[in-house]
C-alpha positions in Angstrom: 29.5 -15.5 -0.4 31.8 -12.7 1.0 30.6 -9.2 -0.1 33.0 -6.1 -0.5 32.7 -3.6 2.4 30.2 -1.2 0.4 27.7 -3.6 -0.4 27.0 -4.7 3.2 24.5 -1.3 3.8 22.5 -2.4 0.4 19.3 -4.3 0.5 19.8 -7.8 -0.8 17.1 -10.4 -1.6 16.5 -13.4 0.3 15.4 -15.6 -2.7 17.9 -15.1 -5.3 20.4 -12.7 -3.5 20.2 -9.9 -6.0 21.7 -7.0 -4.2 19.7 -3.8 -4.8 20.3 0.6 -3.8 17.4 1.1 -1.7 14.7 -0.7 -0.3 11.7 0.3 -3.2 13.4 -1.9 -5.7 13.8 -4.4 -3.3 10.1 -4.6 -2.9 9.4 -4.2 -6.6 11.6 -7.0 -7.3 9.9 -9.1 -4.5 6.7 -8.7 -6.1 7.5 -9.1 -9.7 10.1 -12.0 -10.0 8.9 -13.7 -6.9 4.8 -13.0 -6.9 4.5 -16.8 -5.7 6.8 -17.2 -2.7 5.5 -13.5 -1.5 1.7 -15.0 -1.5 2.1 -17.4 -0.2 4.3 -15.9 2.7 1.3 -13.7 3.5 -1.3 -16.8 3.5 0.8 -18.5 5.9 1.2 -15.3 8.2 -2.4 -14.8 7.7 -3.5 -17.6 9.4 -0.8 -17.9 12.3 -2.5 -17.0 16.0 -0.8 -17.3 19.0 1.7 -19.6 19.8 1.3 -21.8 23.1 2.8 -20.5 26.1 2.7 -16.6 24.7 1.3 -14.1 27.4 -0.6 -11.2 26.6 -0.3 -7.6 28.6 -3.6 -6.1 29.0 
C-alpha cells in the first residue's frame, strides 16, 4: 500500500489499517473495534519475564 506524502505523519492501525488524525482515536478505535486482539495482547505481555541471556544493571 503506498500512502500520499501527508498521510505518512498520521497514526494508522495495525489490524485493519485505518488511518486516523491523532493518536486518541487511534486508541479509541483500538479498544472498541478490536476489544479482543487488545486483551489478549495485554495477557500475553502480562505474563512475559525475562528472556534467557538478558542482564540486569543494578
Amino acid at each position: 500500500m503506498v500512502l500520499p506524502i501527508v498521510d505518512e505523519v498520521k497514526p494508522k492501525c495495525y489490524t485493519c489499517h485505518a488511518g486516523f488524525d491523532d493518536i486518541d482515536g487511534l486508541r479509541k478505535h483500538q479498544l472498541l473495534a478490536h476489544k479482543k486482539e487488545y486483551e489478549a495482547n495485554d495477557q500475553a505481555s502480562s505474563k512475559r519475564g525475562p528472556a534467557p541471556g538478558d542482564v540486569s544493571v543494578f
